[in-house]
GUGU-506822 format. One record per residue (C-alpha): x, y, z. Coordinates in Angstrom, 2 decimals, always signed. Example, Ala and Ser with C-alpha at 12.3 -4.5 7.8 and 13.67 -1.06 7.14 Angstrom:
2
u,v,w
+12.30,-4.50,+7.80
+13.67,-1.06,+7.14
% end
This chain:
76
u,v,w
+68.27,+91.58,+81.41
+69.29,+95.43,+81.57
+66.93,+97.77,+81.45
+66.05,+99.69,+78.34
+64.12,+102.37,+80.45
+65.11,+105.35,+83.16
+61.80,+106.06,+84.97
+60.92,+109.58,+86.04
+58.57,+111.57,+87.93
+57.27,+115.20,+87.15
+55.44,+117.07,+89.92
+54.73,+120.41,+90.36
+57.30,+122.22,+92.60
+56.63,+123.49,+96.21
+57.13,+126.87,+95.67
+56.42,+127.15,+92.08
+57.76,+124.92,+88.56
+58.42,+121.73,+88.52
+60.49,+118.74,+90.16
+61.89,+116.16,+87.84
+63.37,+112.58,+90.16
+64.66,+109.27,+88.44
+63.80,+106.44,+89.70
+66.73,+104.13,+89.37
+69.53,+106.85,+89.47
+70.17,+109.19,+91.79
+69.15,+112.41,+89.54
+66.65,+114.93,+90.76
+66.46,+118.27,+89.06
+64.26,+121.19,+88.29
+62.83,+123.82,+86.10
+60.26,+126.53,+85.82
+58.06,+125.35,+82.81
+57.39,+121.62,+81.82
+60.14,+122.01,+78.54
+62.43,+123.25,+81.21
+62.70,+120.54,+83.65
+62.38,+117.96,+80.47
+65.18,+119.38,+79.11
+67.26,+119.93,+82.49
+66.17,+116.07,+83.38
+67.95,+114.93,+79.71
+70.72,+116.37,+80.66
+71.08,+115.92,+84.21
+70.64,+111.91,+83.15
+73.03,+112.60,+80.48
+75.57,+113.71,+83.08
+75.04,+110.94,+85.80
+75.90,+108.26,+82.72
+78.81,+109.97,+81.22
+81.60,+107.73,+81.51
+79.93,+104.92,+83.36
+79.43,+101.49,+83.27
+75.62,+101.17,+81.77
+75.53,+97.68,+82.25
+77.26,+97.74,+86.00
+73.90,+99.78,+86.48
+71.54,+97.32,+84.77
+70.77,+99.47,+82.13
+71.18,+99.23,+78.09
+73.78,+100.80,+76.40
+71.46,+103.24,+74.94
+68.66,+103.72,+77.67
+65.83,+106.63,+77.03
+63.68,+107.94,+79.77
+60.07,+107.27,+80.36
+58.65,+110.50,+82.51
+55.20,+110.10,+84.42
+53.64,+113.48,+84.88
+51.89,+113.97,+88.78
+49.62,+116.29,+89.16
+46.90,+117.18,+91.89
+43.40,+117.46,+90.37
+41.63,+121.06,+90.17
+38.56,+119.65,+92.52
+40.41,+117.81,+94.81
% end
C-alpha cells in the first residue's frame, strides 16, 4: 500500500528560524518565520516529486504532508 502521507519535522533553527526535514524523502529546507519554512517545505517537496515515479517511492499519486512541530519547552 503507498503511502498517502510525507512526514515532516519543524524545529527551531540553530542560529535563528526554523528547520523543515521530510522524513521519507530526502528534502530539508528552511525559513525565518513558521509560514516561511511551510511554504519553502511545499515547495521544496513539490520539487523533489516533479517528474518522478510516486509509486517507485511508495507514495500516492497525490500525497500531502503531515508536519510535526518540535519545540523545547520555556521551563525546561
Amino acid at each position: 500500500m503507498r503511502q498517502r502521507t510525507i512526514k515532516a519535522v519543524i524545529r527551531p533553527g540553530e542560529q535563528s528560524g526554523y528547520v523543515a526535514e521530510c522524513l521519507e524523502i530526502p528534502v530539508v529546507t528552511q525559513g525565518a518565520t513558521l509560514d516561511e519554512v511551510t511554504q519553502n517545505l511545499k515547495e521544496a517537496v513539490e520539487l523533489h516529486t516533479a517528474g518522478e515515479d510516486l509509486a517507485a517511492l511508495g507514495l500516492a499519486s497525490d500525497p500531502t504532508i503531515l508536519v510535526t512541530l518540535e519545540l523545547t519547552p520555556a521551563h525546561a
